[in-house]
C-alpha positions in Angstrom: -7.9 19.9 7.0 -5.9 22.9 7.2 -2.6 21.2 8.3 -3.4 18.7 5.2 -3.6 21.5 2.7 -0.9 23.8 3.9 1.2 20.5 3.8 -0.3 19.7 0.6 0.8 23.7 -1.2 4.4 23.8 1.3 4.9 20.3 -0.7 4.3 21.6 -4.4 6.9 24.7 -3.3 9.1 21.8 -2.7 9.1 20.1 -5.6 9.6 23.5 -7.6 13.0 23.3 -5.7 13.9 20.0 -5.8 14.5 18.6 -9.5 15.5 14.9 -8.5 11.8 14.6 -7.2 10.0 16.8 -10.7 11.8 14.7 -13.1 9.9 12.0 -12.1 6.2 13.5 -12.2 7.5 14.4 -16.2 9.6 12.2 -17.7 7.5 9.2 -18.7 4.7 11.7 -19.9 7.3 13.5 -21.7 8.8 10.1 -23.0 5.4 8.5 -24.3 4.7 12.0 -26.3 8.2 11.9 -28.0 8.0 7.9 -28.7 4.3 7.7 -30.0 4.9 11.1 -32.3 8.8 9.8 -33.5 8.4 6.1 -33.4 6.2 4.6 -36.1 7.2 0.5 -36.7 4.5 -1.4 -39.2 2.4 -4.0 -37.2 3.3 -2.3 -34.0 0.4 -3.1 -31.3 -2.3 -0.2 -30.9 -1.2 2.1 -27.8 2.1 -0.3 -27.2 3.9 3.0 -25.8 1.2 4.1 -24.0 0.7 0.7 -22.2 4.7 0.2 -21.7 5.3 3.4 -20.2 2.2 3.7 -18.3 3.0 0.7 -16.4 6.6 1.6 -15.7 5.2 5.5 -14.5 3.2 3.5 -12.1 5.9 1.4 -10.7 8.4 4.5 -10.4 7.2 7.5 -10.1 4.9 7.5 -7.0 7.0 5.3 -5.3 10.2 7.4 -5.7 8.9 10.4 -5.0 7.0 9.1 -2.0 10.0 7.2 -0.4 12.2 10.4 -1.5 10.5 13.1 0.0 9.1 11.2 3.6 12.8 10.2 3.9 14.3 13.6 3.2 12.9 15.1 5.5 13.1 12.6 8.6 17.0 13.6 7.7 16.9 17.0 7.5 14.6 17.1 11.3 11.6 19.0 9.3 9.3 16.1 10.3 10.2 17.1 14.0 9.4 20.5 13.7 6.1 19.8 12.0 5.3 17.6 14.7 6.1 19.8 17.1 4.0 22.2 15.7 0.6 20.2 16.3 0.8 18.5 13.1 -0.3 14.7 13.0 1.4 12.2 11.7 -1.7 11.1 9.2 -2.3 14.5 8.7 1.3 14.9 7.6 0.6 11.2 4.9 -2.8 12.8 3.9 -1.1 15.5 2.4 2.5 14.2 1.0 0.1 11.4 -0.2 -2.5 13.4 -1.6 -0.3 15.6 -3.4 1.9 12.6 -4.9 -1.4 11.1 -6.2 -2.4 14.5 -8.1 0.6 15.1 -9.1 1.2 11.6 -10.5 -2.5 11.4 -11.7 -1.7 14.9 -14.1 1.5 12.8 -15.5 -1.0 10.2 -16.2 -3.7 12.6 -17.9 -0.3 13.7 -20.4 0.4 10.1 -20.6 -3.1 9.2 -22.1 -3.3 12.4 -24.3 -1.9 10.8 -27.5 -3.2 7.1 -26.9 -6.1 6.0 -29.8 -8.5 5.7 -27.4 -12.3 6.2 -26.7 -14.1 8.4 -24.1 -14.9 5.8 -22.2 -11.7 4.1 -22.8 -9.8 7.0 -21.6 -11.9 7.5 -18.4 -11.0 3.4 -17.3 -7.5 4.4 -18.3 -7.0 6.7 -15.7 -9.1 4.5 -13.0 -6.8 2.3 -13.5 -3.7 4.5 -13.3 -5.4 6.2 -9.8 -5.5 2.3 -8.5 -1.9 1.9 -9.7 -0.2 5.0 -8.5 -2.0 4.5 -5.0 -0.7 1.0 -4.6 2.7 2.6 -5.7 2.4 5.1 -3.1 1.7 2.8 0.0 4.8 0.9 -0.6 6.8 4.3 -1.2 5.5 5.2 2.3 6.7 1.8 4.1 10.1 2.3 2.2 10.3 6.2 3.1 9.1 5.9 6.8 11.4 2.1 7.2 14.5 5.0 6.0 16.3 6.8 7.9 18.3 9.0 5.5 17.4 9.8 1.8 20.6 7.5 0.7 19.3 4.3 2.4 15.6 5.3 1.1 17.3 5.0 -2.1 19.1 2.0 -1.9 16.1 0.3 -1.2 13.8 1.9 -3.3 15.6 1.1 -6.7 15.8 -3.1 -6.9 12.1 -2.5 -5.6 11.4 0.2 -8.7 13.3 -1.7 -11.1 11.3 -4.8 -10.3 8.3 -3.3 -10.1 8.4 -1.4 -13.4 10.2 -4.3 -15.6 8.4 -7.4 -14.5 5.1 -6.2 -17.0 8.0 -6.1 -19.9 10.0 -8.9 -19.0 7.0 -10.5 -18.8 6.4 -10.6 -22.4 9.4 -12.5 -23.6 9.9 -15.0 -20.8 7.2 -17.3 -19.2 8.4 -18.4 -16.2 9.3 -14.0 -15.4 5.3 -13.8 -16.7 4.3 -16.5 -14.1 5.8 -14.6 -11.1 5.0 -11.3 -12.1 1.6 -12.2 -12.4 1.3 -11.8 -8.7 2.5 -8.1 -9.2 -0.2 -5.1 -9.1 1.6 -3.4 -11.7 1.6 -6.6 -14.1 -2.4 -6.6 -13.2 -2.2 -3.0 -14.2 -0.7 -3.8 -17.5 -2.9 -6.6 -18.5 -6.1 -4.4 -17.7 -4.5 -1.8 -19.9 -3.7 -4.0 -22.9 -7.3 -5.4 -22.7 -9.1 -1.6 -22.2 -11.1 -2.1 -25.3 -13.1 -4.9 -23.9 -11.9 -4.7 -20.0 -14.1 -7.1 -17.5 -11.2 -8.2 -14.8 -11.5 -11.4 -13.7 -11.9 -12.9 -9.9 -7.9 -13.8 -10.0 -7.2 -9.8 -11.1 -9.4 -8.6 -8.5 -8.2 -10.7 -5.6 -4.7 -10.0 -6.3 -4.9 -6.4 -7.0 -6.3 -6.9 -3.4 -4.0 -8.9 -1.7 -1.5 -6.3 -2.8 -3.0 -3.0 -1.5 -3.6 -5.0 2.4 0.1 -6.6 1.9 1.6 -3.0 1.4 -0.6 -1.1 3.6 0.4 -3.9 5.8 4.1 -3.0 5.1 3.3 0.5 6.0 2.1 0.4 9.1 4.7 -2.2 10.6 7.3 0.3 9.3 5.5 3.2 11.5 5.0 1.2 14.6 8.7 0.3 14.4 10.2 3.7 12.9 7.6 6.2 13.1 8.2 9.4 11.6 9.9 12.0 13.8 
């Protein structure tokens, strides 16, 4: 538990530093608050910013920063040292991970704060978002530990970003895009949202919100057996 947490506060230090990684704990929070108190369009949907950019903060954000940091530093040999210096692998996850998910789950919290919802609807809101952004972060941890370098996390991690985050929105204009991305957690994610008001997921939501937390975990740990992280 100690490692975890000294990882955990040498990790928020870091991000202090490192801007590329902030921006993406603050910019959809930051977006969503300057859309929903600029943008005002008659007959728009209730919450329609807060669902759009939820769902893309999801797809992003935990999986960026994940990917980003793990691979940064396999690259710059701080994973050796820390390894070296009796910590454990999980213990090294535990807290990257846990600080990812707090940190991502605070952008969520700004995220809800000017949404038209209830108490109760704002407490299923952020369930959802901490089912989301840890889904996000198992597949930033296959990508990050799979990478050698920061660059090559990076040129993977963005077609997988961009296809995560747009498939919800593409979804809406084009059937046969809604079709495949209803396989996607974070197309799941978005339906619950749009439906918070009267949310009861179904069998078919359940079993493939799932199927996609075992797939990526799945995903993880091949890419540790084969890579590891020193």
């Amino acid at each position: 538990m100690n490692n975890i947490v000294a990882i955990f506060k040498k990790q928020i230090k870091d991000t202090l530093k490192n801007k590329t990684i902030f921006i993406q704990f603050i910019m959809f929070p930051m977006l969503t608050l300057i859309m929903c108190n600029t943008v005002k369009i008659n007959e728009m949907p209730r919450n329609f910013f807060i669902n759009l950019f939820a769902t893309m903060y999801i797809g992003m954000a935990p999986l960026t920063s994940m990917a980003a940091i793990i691979s940064e530093e396999k690259e710059k040999n701080t994973l050796r040292v820390l390894m070296m210096s009796n910590v454990k692998p999980y213990e090294y996850l535990l807290g990257i991970g846990s600080y990812t998910w707090f940190a991502c789950m605070a952008g969520a919290a700004i995220i809800c704060i000017p949404a038209q919802y209830s108490a109760r609807e704002r407490l299923l809101f952020m369930a959802i978002m901490a089912v989301g952004i840890l889904v996000s972060l198992l597949i930033g941890a296959a990508l990050g530990t799979f990478s050698k370098t920061q660059m090559m996390a990076t040129s993977v991690t963005i077609p997988v970003m961009m296809a995560f985050s747009f498939l919800p929105m593409m979804s809406l204009f084009n059937d046969t895009i809604a079709k495949i991305a209803k396989v996607t957690y974070t197309e799941q994610i978005s339906q619950m949202l749009n439906h918070i008001s009267s949310l009861q997921p179904g069998f078919d939501t359940i079993l493939i919100m799932a199927a996609n937390i075992l797939l990526f975990a799945a995903m993880f740990t091949a890419a540790y057996r084969k890579c590891g992280l020193e």
